[in-house]
C-alpha positions in Angstrom: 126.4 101.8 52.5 125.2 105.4 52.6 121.8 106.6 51.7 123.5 108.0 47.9 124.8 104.6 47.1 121.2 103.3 48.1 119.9 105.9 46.0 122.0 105.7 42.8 121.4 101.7 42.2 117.4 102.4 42.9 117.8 104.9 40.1 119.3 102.6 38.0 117.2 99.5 38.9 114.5 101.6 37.4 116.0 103.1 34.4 117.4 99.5 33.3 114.1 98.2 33.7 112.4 100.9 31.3 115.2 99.8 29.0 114.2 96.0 29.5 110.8 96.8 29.1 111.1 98.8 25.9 113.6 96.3 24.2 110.8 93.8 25.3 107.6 95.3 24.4 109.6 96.1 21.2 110.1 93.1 19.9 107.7 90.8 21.6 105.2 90.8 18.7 107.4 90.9 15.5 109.6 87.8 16.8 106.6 85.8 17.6 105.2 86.6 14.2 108.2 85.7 12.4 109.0 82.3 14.5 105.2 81.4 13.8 105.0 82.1 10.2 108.4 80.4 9.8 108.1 76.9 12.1 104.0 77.0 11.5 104.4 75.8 15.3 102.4 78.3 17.7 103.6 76.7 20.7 107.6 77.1 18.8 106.9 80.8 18.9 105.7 81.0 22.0 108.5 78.9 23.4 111.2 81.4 21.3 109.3 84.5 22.6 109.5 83.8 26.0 112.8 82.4 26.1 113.7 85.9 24.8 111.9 87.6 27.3 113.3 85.9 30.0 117.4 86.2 29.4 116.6 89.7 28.9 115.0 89.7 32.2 118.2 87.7 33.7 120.7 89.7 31.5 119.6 93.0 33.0 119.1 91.9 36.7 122.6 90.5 36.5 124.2 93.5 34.8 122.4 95.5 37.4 123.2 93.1 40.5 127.2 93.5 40.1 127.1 97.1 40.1 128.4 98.6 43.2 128.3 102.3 43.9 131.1 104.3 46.0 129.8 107.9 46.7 130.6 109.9 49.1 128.4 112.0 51.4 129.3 115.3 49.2 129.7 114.1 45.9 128.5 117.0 43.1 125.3 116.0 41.4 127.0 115.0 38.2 129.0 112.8 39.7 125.9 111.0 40.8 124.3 111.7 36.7 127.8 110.2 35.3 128.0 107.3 37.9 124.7 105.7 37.0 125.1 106.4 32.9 128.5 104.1 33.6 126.6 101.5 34.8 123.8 101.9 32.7 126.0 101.7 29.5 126.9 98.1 30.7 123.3 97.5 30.5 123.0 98.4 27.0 126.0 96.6 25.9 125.2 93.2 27.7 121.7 93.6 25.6 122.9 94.5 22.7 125.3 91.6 22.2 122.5 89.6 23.3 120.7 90.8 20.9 123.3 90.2 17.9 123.5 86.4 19.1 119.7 86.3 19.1 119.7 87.7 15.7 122.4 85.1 14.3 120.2 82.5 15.6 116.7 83.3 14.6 118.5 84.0 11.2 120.0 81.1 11.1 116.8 79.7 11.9 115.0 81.4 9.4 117.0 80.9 6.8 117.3 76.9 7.0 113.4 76.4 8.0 112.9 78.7 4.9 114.5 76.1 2.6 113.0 73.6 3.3 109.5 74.7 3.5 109.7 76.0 0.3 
């Protein structure tokens, strides 16, 4: 492996974690408040929260784990830029369907919990 590939998956090792972080940090609060107010189970929310937190975590480490780089020596500059936005796309699109099954289920959980407290 040369020093570009090296380079290129560091890159993206630390742009998919500011895009883990953000989606995380993001989020964080409001789920935990919505779990909470709906299950009136603190350690419910913290359980969802977390379990949130955590396959995010997973989801991007494995996204960015299978990724496999093949510059050459004298690649242009952009090919470097477009590389790593390829592989950073499948970042973004393993959260975001993440994300929409996460959705369905709070939802879901939500709306049934709803009922019935009320």
């Amino acid at each position: 492996m040369i020093l570009e590939n090296i380079w290129a998956t560091v890159i993206l090792f630390l742009l998919s974690l500011i895009v883990m972080l953000v989606v995380i940090s993001t989020l964080r609060r409001h789920l935990y408040d919505l779990v909470n107010e709906t299950v009136k189970l603190p350690s419910a929310a913290i359980f969802y929260v977390r379990t949130f937190a955590i396959s995010v975590i997973f989801l991007t480490l494995a996204t960015i784990v299978t990724c496999e780089f093949k510059f050459k020596a004298n690649t242009p500059f952009m090919e470097y830029v477009w590389g790593i936005a390829g592989e950073l796309e499948d970042v973004f699109r393993y959260i975001s369907l993440f994300l929409l099954g996460y959705l369905l289920l709070i939802t879901i959980l939500v709306a049934v919990l709803k009922r019935k407290h009320e």
